[in-house]
N, C-alpha and C positions, 0 to 999 in steps of 0.2 A: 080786687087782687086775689089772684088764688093762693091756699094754704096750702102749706107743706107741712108734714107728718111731724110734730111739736119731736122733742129734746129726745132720744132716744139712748140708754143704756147711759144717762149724762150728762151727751155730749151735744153743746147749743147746735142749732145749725146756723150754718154762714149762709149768709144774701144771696141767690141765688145770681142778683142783677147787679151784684159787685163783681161777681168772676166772671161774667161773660160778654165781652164789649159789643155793640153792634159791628160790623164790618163795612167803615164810613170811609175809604177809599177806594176808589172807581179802580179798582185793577183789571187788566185784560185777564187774567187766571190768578191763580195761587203762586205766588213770586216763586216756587221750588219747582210746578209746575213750565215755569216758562225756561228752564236751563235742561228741560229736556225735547232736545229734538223731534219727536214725536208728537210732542204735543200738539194739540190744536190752537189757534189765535181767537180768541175770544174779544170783542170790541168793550163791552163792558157787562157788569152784575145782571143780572133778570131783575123787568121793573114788576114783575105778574103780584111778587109778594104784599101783602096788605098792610105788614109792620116790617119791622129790623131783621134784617139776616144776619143771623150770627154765624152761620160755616156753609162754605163751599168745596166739595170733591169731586172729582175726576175721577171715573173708576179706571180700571187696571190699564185698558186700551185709549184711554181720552175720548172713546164714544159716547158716553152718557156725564152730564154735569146733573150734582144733586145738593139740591139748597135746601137750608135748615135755617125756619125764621120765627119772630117772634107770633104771627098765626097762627100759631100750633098746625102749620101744614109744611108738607116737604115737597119742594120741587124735581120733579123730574126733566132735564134738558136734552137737547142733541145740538150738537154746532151744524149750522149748515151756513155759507156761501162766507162764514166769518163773526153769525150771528148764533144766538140761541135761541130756538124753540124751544116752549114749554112744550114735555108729552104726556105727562100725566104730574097728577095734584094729587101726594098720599095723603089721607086723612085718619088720624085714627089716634092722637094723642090729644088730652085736654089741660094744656099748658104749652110755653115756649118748649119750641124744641132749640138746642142748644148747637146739638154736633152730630155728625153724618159718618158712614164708614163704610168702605164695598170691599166685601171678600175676594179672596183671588179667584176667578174666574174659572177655576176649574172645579167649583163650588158654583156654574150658573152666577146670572144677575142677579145678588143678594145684596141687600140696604141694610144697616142697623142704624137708628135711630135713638137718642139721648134726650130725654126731656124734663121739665122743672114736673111734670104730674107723675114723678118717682118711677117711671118707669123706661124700660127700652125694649121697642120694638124689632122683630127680624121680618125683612118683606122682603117677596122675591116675585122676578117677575112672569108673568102667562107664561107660559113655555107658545115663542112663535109671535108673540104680539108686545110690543116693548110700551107697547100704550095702557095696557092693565099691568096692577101689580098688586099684590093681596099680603097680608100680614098673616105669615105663620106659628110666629111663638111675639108672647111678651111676657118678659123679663119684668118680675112684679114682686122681688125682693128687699127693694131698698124703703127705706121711711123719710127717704129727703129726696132734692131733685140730683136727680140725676146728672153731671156733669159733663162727664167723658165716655165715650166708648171705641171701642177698635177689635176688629177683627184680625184672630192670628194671623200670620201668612203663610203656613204652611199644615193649616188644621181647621175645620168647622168649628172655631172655638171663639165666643166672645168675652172679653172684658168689659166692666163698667165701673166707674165710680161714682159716689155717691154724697152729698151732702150730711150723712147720717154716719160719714168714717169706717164708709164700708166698700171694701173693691171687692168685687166679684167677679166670676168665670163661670160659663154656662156653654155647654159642651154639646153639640149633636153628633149623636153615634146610633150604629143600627138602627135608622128609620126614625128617629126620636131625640128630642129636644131633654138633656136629664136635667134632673136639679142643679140650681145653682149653689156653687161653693163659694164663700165667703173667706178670703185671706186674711189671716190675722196670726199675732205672736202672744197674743194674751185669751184670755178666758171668754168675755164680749164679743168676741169678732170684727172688733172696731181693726183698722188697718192704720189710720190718723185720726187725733184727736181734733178735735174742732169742723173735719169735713174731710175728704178726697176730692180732688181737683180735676186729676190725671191718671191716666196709666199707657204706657204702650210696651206692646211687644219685642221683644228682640227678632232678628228677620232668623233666618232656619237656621241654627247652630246643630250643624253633623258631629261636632266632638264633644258633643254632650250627650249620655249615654243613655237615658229617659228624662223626656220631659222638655217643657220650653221657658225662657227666661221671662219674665214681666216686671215692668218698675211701674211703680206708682208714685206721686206726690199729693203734700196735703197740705191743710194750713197750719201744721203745726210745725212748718217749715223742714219738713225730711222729707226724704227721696229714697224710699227702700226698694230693696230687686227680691226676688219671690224667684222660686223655682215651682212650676206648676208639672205635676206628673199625671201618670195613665189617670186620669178620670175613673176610667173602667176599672181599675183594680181596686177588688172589694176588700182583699187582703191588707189593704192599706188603712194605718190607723187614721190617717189623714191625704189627702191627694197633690199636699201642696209642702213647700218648708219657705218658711222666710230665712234669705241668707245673709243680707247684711243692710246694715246702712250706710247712703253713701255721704258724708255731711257736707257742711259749706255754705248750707242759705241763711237766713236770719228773720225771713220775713216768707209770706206765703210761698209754696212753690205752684205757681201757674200752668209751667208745662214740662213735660218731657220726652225724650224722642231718644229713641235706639238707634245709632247710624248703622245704614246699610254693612254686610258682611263679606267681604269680598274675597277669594282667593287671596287674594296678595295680601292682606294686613293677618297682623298678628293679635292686633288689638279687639276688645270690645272695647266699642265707644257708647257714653249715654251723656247726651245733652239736657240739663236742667235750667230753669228762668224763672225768678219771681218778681215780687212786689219789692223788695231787696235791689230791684234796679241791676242786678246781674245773671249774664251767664254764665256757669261752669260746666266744661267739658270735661268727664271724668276717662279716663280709659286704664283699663288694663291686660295684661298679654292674657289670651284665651287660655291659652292650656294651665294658668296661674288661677282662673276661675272657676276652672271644672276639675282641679285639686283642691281648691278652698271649699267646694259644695261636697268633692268626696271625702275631704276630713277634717270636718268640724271643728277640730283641735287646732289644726292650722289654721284655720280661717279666727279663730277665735284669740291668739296670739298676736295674728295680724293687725285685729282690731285695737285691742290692748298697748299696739305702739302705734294707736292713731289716726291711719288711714288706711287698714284694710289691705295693703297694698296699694291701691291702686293712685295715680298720677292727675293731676286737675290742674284744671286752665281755667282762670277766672277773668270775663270782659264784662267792664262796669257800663250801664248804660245809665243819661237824664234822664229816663223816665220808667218805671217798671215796665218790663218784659212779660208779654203774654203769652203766644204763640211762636213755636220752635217746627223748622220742618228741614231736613238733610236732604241736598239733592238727590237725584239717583246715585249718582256714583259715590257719594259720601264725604266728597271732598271737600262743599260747602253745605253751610249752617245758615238757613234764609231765619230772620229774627225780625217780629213785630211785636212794637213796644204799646206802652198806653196811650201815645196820642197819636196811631197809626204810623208812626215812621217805621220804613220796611230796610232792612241793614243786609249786607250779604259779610258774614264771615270766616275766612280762609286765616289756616294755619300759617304759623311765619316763619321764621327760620328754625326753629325746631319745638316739639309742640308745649314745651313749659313755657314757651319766652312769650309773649303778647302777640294776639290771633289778627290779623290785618280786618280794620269793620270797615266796610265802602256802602255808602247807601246803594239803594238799589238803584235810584236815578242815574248815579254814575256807576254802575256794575254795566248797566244796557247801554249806556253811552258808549264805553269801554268796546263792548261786542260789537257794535252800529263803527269802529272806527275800519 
């Protein structure tokens, strides 16, 4: 069994093979994947892999499928006739790789890569040849495995989480991969005690004046939002502020997910799930967000009677909740729990009252009438 980087600044680390389940049901794509038209029909998983797949992504177009498995190798795919091809096999981490992530496209065919050997890789591919692909930077900050990663959407910018309670951002600008920054509200740079699980991005917020949103979860059962600024500015005492906490859980938080930002809504929404056996959808009206980040005082008032602002919707499930992903258009919440059962969840008659959960068996059934 490989080691990970002992207690750091602390704080123990948590199991690596407790927070990452295999992906033990046969699905033709990623259940969030298949509610968008575009998509491609996949018949079932790649059997190429030598151990457990733990994550599968689509990049931006649905041309390329990329698996992340316990081999410590990453799959590269193409759909053709309704099947996958393997095209190429990244090699270059020495532990489970956990979770996979493709930048927008207009950043080229870029892969990040999340792995239990503390590290995360960025690969991108030949220019012209989709069959090589070569590792350009790795992210070699954290003292535990690495959990989570994702790619901004509207910036060269990665996050990562860490077993070691450390989220980071690692930024390419002018020709060059900088150092990474570590978020944190205390002196350690821990971000969660006992480990980080999660983080994602919010999608491109225009009425935010510098800088982009990120939430993180941990196992010390919080779910904090971070505002991440210029990188580049040296003027600054720090690059980052942590702005609030969002509460609610009791028990690990496993995942979370920013829903999409639409014209028409008012709201930020951020979706949380843990070991707690619940989701909470949190939202609050945007322009009430980007007054709380510009005055601290507010924001700090707000907290003080409880909830920040902002409005939650809490859906209990039998079994803890692992995985959270928002459709395209934002209006369902695809949810799998620990013993694989995949839930589609739609708001009900208005968003505090109880969120309608349909498995997914009968969501497609539904579509097929």
């Amino acid at each position: 069994m490989l080691r990970t980087g002992g207690p750091q600044y602390g704080v123990p680390q948590l199991n690596p093979y407790q927070q990452h389940r295999p992906m033990q049901y046969q699905a033709q794509q990623h259940p969030s994947q298949m509610m968008h038209q575009g998509a491609p029909q996949v018949a079932q998983l790649p059997q190429e892999h030598k151990d457990v797949i733990h994550d599968t992504q689509f990049d931006y177009y649905g041309q390329f499928l990329a698996t992340a498995s316990s081999d410590r190798t990453i799959g590269i795919h193409v759909v053709r006739e309704g099947q996958l091809q393997r095209i190429a096999t990244l090699v270059g981490h020495e532990g489970p790789v956990w979770m996979v992530s493709w930048s927008h496209p207009r950043f080229g065919n870029a892969l990040a890569s999340a792995s239990y050997d503390q590290k995360s890789i960025i690969w991108k591919e030949v220019p012209h040849d989709s069959r090589q692909w070569r590792p350009v930077h790795v992210i070699d900050v954290h003292h535990g495995s690495v959990n989570a990663v994702q790619w901004a959407p509207d910036g060269p910018m990665v996050a990562t989480a860490s077993s070691d309670g450390t989220v980071a951002v690692t930024k390419y600008e002018d020709g060059a991969w900088h150092e990474s920054v570590k978020l944190s509200n205390n002196s350690n740079n821990i971000a969660h005690a006992m480990g980080a699980t999660c983080v994602s991005f919010a999608p491109h917020f225009p009425h935010l004046d510098s800088g982009i949103l990120l939430v993180s979860g941990g196992c010390d059962s919080q779910v904090r939002l971070w505002r991440v600024r210029d990188m580049g500015d040296h003027n600054s005492a720090q690059p980052f502020d942590f702005v609030e906490l969002l509460e609610g859980h009791t028990d690990w938080v496993r995942d979370v997910a920013f829903a999409p930002l639409c014209a028409c809504t008012r709201y930020v929404v951020i979706a949380s799930c843990g070991q707690d056996k619940k989701v909470i959808i949190h939202r609050k009206q945007w322009q009430n967000v980007v007054t709380s980040i510009q005055n601290p005082t507010l924001m700090s008032r707000e907290q003080s009677e409880g909830n920040g602002g902002w409005e939650r919707s809490a859906v209990d499930f039998s079994e803890p909740v692992w995985r959270l992903s928002w459709s395209p258009a934002g209006d369902m919440l695809v949810v799998t729990t620990g013993d694989s059962e995949v839930f589609v969840l739609r708001e009900g008659a208005d968003f505090t009252q109880p969120w309608i959960k349909i498995p997914l068996s009968e969501y497609e059934a539904q579509q097929h009438r």
